[in-house]
Structures are given as C-alpha cells and as structure tokens.
N, C-alpha and C positions, 0 to 999 in steps of 0.2 A: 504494500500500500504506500502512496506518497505521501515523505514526509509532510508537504504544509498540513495533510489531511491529520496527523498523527499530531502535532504538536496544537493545531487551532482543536482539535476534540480534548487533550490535555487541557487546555487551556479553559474552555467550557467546562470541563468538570471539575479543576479549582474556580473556579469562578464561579460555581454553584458549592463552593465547600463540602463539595464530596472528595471521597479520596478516588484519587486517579488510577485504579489499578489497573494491569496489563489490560485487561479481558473488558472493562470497562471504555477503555481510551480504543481499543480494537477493533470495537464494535459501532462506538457513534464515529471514528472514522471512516468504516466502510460507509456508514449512514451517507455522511456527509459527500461522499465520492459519486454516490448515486444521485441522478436523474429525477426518479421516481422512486413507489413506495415500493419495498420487496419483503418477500415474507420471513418466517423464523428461519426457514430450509435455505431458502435464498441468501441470507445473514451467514449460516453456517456454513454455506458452501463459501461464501467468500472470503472466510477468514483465511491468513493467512496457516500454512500447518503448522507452525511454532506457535499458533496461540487457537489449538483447537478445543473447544471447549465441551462440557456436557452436556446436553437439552437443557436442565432444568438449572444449571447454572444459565445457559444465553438467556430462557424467559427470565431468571431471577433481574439479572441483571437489564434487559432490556425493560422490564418494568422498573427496575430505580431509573432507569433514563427517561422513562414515559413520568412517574412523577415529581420530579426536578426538573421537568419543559424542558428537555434537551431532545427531546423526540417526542414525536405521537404517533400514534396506533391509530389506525384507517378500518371501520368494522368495513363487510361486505357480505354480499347475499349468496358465497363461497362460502361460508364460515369459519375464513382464516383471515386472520388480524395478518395487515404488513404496516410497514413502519417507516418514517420517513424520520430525519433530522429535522428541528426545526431551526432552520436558518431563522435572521432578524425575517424577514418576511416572512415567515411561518410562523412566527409565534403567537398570532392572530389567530381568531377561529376563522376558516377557510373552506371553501366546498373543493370536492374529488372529481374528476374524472374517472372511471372506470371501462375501460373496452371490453366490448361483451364478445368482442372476437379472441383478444391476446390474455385477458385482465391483468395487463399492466393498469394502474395506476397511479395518476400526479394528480397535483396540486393546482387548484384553478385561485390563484391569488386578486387576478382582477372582477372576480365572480362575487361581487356582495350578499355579506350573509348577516351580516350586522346590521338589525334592526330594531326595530321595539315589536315583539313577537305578542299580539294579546293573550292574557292566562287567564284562566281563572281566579275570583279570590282566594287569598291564600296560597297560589303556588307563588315558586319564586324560580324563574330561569338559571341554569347553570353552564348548558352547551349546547349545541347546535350538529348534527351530522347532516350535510347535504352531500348526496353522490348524484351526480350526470352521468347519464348509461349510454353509449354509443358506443360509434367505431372511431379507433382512432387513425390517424394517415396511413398508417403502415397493413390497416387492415381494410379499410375501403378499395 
C-alpha cells in the first residue's frame, strides 16, 4: 500500500486519540486508497500479507473505525455492509449509488440529503440512509 495512504490513516487515528495499531492504520488505509465502498472480503483480500488479519478481529476493528467517523458502513438490499473512509467530504451524511448490474458502490456527495425530515411528536432524527439503484457506466 502507498505510503501517503499509511501515514494520512496514522495520522487520522491519532487525531481521533485512538491508538494506531498495525491492523488499525492497514485497514482505513486500504479504505482510503479506494474509489468506492468495498466489502469485509474485499478489505481482506486487500490487505497486505504481512498484516493478515482474522475475520472477527477486521469487523472488531472496522467497527472502532465506523465509530470514531473515520469510516462508515453503507447497508444494502445484499445484506452485506461495505465500507468507505470518510474523507472531509464524507463526513456528512450522504446518499449511495448502488449498480444493480456490478454492486459497486460510491458516494453521491453532490446529492442533498440534508433537510428538515417531518416526524412525529416525540421522535427525534439521528440519520439518514439514501441509496440510488441503477447502472453504472461500466455497466450500461
């Protein structure tokens, strides 16, 4: 993996005062490297083999990264969570593309999702999931 990717994910996870461990900084730098969302399999296969990890350590660990907002998890009507880094532009709540051809995965940042949602009395808003279902370039 390229260095700037390995020291800007160190850098993110001291700056969120967590401890920077190998498997920690290895993983939101593959994040970071990627395009789009990829899944836990996806994560795994990318790592490098000097920091291969065990399923239930990548989810332990991708969930501290999900809640310390250094990534978020994208549900889907698959039933497998993929994961994207959140850049400064991601650290918004955002609507997904989803291709029903590839189901790759991105980020539609110019897609407004922030609004004043009407509730009921008594609820109170916390987050927002919008997915866009189509095909993407590669698959039209």
């Amino acid at each position: 993996m390229p260095n700037k990717f390995y020291h800007t994910a160190e850098n993110m996870i001291l700056h969120h005062s967590g401890r920077a461990t190998a498997g920690r900084i290895g993983i939101l730098a593959t994040l970071l490297a990627e395009q789009k969302a990829i899944t836990h399999r996806e994560i795994e296969q990318r790592l490098p083999q000097s920091l291969q990890l065990d399923r239930v350590t990548l989810y332990r660990t991708l969930e501290w990264l999900v809640e310390n907002g250094l990534i978020h998890k994208i549900t889907s009507d698959d039933r497998v969570w993929r994961y994207h880094a959140n850049h400064e532009s991601h650290s918004h709540q955002h609507a997904h593309f989803k291709c029903t051809g590839c189901a790759q995965v991105i980020c539609l940042d110019s897609l407004p999702t922030e609004q004043s949602w009407p509730l009921p009395t008594g609820y109170r808003f916390q987050e927002i999931e919008l997915t866009v279902k189509g095909l993407c370039a590669n698959c039209c």
